[in-house]
C-alpha positions in Angstrom: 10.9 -25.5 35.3 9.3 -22.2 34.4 12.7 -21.3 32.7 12.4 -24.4 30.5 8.1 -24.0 30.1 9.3 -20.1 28.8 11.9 -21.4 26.8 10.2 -24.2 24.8 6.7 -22.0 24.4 9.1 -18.6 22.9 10.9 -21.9 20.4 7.5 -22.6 19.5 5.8 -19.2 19.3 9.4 -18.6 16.6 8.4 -21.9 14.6 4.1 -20.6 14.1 5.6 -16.9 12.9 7.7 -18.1 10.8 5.5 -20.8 9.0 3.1 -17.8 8.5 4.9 -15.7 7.2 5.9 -18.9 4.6 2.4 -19.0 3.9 2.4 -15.9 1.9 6.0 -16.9 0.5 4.8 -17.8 -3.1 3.3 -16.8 -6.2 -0.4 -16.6 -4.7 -3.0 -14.2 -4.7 -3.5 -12.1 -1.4 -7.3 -11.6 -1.4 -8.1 -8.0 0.7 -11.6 -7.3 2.2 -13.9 -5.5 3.9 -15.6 -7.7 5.2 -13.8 -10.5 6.3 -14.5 -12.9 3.4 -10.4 -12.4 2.3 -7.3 -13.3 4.2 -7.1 -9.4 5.5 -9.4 -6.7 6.1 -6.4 -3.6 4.9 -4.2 -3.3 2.5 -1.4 -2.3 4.0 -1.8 -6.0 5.9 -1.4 -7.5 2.8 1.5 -5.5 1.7 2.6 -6.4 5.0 3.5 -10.0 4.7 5.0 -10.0 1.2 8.4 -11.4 1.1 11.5 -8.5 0.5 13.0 -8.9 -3.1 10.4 -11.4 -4.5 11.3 -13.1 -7.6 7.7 -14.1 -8.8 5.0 -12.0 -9.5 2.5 -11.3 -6.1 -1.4 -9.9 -6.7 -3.0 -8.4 -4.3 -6.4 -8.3 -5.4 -8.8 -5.7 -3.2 -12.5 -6.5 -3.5 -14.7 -3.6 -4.0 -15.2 -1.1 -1.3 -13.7 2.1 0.1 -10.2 1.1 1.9 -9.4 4.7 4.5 -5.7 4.2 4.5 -2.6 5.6 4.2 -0.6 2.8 2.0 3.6 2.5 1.2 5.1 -0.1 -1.0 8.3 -0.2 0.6 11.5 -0.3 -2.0 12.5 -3.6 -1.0 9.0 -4.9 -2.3 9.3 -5.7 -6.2 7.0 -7.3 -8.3 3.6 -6.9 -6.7 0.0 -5.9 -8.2 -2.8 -4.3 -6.3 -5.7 -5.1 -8.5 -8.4 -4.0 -7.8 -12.2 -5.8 -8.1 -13.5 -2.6 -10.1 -11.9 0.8 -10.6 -14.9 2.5 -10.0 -16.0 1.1 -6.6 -12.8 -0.5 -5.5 -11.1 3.0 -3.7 -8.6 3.9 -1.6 -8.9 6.9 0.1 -7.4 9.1 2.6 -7.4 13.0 3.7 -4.2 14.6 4.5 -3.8 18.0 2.5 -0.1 20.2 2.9 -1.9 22.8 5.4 -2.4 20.3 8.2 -0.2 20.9 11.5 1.3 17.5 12.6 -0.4 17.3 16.4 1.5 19.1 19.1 3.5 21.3 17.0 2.8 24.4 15.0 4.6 22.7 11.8 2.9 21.7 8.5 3.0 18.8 7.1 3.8 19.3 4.0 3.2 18.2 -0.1 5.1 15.4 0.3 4.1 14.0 3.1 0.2 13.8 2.2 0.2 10.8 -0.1 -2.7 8.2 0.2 -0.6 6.0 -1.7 3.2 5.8 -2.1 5.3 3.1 -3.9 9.1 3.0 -3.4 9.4 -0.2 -4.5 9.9 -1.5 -8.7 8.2 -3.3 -10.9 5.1 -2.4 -9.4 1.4 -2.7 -11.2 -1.5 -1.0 -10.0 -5.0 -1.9 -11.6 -8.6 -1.0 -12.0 -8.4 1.0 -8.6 -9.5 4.8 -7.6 -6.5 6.5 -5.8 -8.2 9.2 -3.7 -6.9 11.9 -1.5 -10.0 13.5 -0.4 -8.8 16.5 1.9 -10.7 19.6 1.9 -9.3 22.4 -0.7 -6.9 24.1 2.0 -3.9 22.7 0.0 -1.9 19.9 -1.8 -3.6 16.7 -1.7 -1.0 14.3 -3.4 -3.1 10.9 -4.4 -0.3 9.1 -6.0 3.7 9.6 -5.1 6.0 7.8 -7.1 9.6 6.5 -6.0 10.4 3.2 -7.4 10.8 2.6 -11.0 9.0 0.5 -13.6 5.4 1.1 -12.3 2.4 0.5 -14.0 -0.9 2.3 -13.8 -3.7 0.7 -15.6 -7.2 1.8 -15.3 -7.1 3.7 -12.2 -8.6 6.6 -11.1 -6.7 8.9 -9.6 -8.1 11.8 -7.8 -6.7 14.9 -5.6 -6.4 18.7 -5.1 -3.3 20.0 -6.7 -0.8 18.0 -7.1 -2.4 14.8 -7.5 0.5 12.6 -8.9 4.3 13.7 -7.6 6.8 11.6 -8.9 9.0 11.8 -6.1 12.6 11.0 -7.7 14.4 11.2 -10.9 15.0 8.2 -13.3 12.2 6.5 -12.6 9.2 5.3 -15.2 5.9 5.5 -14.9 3.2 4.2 -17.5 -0.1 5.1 -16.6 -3.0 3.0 -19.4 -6.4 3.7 -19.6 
């Protein structure tokens, strides 16, 4: 009995996830904030639950505030925007800088590892959002790194400590507008 009570509840735990996930499955909006009045409180939750490969074009749009995260757009995500509400107080922000020892080892971490944002994926648009690595001036502080190609930049703010944009791979096109 317990075998069949286990079996039946993990069948229907499988069904809810997987309707979920469908929920996001379209060409909808993702709204992102702070505090609580979106469908998630983090970016990187909404980048999260968009679907591999999409066909359609996804928004994310990010309601003003200050988001402290460290985000990646995955390659296999394609055709999403982050838009922000306003670029001036819609920021995300994060503090890693090249000088920083990863914990438990006597190794730095490295330019290219310090990213507040990274998209790997194509056919990305970012909009009217600050881009901030705010680490103290003890090294690189890359804001923006760059691996997928056709990405768009349109009033954004972007803002670091040498090395603020590092476009991380050949080939690939970046516009940034206004």
């Amino acid at each position: 009995m317990k075998k069949t009570i286990s079996i039946l509840w993990l069948i229907w735990a499988g069904i809810c996830t997987a309707q979920a996930a469908k929920s996001y499955d379209n060409a909808d909006t993702i709204v992102v904030a702070q505090d609580g009045s979106g469908e998630f409180q983090t970016i990187s939750e909404a980048v999260e639950v968009c679907r591999a490969f999409m066909e359609y074009h996804k928004v994310i749009y990010i309601k003003k505030g200050v988001y402290c995260e460290k985000v990646v757009i995955p390659s296999w995500l394609t055709n999403i925007e982050l838009c922000g509400e306003d670029a001036e107080t819609t920021i995300l922000t994060h503090n890693d800088h090249a000088n920083m020892v990863y914990p438990n080892t006597t190794l730095k971490i490295g330019t290219f590892r310090t990213y507040t944002l990274k998209i790997e994926g194509s056919n990305i648009t970012i909009k009217n959002l600050t881009v901030e690595n705010n680490a103290p001036r003890r090294g690189q502080a890359v804001a923006l790194h760059t691996e997928g190609d056709c990405i768009k930049l349109i009033n954004c703010r972007l803002l670091g400590h040498q090395d603020t944009v590092y476009t991380g791979v050949g080939n690939t096109r970046v516009v940034f507008n206004g």
